[in-house]
N, C-alpha and C positions, 0 to 999 in steps of 0.2 A: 046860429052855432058858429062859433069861431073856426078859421080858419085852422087845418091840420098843420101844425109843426114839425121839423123831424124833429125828432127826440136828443136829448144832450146827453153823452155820456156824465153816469156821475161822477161823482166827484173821488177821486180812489184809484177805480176803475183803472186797470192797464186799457192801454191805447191799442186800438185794432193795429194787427201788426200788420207792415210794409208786405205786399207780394215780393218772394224773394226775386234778385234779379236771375236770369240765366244762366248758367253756368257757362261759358264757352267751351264748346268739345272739342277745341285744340289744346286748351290750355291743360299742360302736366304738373303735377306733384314730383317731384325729384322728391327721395331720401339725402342726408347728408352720410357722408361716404367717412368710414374711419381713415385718420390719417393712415397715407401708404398705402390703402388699398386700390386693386385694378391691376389689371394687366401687366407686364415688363415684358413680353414678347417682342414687340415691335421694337419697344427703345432697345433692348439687348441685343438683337441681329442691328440694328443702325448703329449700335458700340460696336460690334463686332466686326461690322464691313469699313469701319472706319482707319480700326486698327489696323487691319490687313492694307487698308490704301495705303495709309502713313510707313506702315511696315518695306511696301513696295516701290511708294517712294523714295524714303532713305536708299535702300540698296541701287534703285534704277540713278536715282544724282549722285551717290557715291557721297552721299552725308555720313558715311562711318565706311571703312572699309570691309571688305568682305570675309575678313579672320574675325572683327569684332561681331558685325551683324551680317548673317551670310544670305541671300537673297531668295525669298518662295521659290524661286524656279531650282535653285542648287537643294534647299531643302524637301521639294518635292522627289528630285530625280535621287537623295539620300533615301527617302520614305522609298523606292522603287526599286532600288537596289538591295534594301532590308529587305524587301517582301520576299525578292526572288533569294538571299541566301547569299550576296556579293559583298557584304561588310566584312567587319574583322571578325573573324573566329568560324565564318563561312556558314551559322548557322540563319537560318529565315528569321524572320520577324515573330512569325506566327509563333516560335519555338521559345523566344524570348518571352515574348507576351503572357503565355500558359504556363511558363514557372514563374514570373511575378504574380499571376493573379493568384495563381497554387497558393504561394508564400504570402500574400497580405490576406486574401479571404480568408486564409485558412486560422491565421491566429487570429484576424477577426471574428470567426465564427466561435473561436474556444473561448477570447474575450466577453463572446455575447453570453456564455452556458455558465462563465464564471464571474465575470463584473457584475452584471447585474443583479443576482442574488446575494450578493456582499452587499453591494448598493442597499436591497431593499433590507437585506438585516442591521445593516449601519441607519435606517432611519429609525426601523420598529425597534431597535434594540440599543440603551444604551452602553449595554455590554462588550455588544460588536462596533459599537461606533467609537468606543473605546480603544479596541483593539488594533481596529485597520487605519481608522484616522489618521494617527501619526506616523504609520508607515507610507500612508498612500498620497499624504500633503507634504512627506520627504522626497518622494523619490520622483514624483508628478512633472515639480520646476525641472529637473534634469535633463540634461540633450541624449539621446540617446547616446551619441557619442562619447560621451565621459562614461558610461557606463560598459559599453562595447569591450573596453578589452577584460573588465571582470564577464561578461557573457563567454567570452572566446576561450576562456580559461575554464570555465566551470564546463561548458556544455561543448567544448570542441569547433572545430570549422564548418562540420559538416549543415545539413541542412537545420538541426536542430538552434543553432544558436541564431541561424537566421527568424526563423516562427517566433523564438522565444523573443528578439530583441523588437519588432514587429507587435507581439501579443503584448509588451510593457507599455507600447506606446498605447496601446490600444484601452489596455486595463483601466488606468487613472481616469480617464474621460466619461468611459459609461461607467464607473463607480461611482461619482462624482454627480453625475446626470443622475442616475436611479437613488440616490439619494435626496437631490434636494428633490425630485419629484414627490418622494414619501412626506418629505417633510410639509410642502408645499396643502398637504391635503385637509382639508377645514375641518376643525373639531365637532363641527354643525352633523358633517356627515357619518362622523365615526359614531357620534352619540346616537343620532336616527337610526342608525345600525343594530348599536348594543342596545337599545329601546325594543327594537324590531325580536331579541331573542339571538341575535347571532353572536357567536362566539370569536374566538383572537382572529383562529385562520378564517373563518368565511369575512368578516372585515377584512384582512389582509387581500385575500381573494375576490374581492366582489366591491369593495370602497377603495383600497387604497393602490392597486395594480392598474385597477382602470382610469383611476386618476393621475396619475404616475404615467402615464404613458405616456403623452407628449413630452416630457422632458428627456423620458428611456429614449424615446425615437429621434430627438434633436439629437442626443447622447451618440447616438449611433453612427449619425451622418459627420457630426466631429470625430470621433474619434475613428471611422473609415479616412477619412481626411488626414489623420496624423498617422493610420498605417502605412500611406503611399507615399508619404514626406518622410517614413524613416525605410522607405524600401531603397534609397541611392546605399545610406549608412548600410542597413542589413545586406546587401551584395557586394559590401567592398570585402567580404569574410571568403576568399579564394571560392567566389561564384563563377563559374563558365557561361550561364544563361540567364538573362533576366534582363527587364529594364533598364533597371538600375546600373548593371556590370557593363551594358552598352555605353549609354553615357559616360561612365568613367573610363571606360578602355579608349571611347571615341576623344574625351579629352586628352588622355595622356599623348594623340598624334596627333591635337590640335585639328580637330575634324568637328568644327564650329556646327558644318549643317546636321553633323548627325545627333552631336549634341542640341540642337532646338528642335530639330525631327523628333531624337528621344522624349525630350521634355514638351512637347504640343502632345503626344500620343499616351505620355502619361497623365496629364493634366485629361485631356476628352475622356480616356478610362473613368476617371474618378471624376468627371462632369455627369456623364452617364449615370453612374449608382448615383448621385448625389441625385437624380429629375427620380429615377425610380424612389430611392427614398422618400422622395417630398410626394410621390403619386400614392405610394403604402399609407403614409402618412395619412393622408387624407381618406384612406379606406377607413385605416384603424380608429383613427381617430376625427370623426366628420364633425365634431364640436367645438374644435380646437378656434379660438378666434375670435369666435362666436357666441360667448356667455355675455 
């Protein structure tokens, strides 16, 4: 009897395959990262501690004098003197502070109950987007300023003309926002909708509100942003208290540190809404980003 051979694969036949090698259990998978994404904490406070050196610098060598840039330490001992009530007009800070936030939140908030709803009818509607469009892309480019003394005329000095000229700035932004939101919204979804049996308003309701929303909420954060840039303008209308009437009373005696005192403390106000903003945002809308 002949000797046992191994046997040959045939001919065809896939090839017994390799043992795989070992994976090494150090070795990781990284995803790749959308541009931009990751943290700015870190790089932000290291912007931040830098400016403040170069800030500290300049005043300590006397690289600009101290009428043009006036030095952290004169600007903190102005921020001390606000607090206690030893500025011009003898009133606190704290008292200042509480009728600028009265005056911007407060047309911000009537902006929110009335832009927005223009907004969403200027998209579903081309009725409405008719109507307001070419009022609201006239008067949008404008500085408040050019407009200011038709305010002063119509609505008086009192506190009224201040909200109103504040609530204009406010207007055009989230109008502007809640509409391209609407528009923005894929016809994929509105037909799945009307497929579904739902009628105008539950699509408006339930497709085209919740899609809309990141642009509302960006909407928001801009146009809080051009409240507090037209709160210097809205206090020069014979204000006694606010922000705004500090810095321009502090400028007309040439009181350099209370004016950057005034404007660091307006600026942190509206840093602050602006971290809240981005935290809501992220409640309201946890998808944003991420399609």
């Amino acid at each position: 009897m002949a000797p046992s051979e191994s046997p040959k694969p045939a001919t065809g036949a896939a090839p017994a395959s390799a043992p795989a090698s070992p994976v090494s259990p150090t070795r990781k998978v990284h995803g790749h990262r959308r541009p931009g994404e990751g943290s700015t904490t870190v790089i932000s406070i290291a912007t931040v501690l830098v400016l403040c050196l170069l800030w500290w610098a300049a005043a300590h060598f006397a690289w600009l004098p101290p009428l043009v840039l006036p030095s952290p330490g004169s600007v903190w001992d102005a921020f001390v003197a606000a607090v206690k009530g030893q500025g011009q007009g003898g009133k606190p800070l704290l008292e200042h502070f509480l009728w600028s936030l009265g005056r911007v939140f407060g047309a911000f908030a009537l902006a929110c109950v009335t832009a927005i709803p223009v907004g969403i009818l200027m998209g579903v509607s081309r009725t409405m987007r008719g109507v307001f469009d070419p009022v609201i892309e006239f008067y949008r480019p404008l500085p408040p300023l050019a407009y200011l003394p038709l305010v002063i005329i119509w609505f008086g000095i009192e506190e009224t003309s201040k909200v109103v000229l504040i609530y204009l700035a406010c207007f055009a932004p989230l109008a502007v926002a809640a509409r391209a939101g609407v528009r923005s919204v894929g016809s994929e979804q509105i037909n799945a909708a009307l497929s579904m049996g739902a009628n105008r308003w539950q699509v408006v309701r339930h497709v085209v509100l919740p899609a809309a929303m990141p642009d509302i909420l960006t909407g928001m954060r801009i146009a809080i942003g051009f409240g507090w840039t037209t709160l210097v303008a809205a206090e020069m209308v014979a204000a006694t208290a606010g922000l705004g009437q500090l810095v321009l009373n502090a400028s007309n005696f040439l009181r350099t540190d209370v004016v950057v005192m005034g404007i660091i403390v307006i600026g942190i106000v509206a840093l602050l809404f602006d971290l809240l903003m981005r935290r809501i945002e992220g409640w309201v809308v946890p998808w944003k980003g991420r399609m």
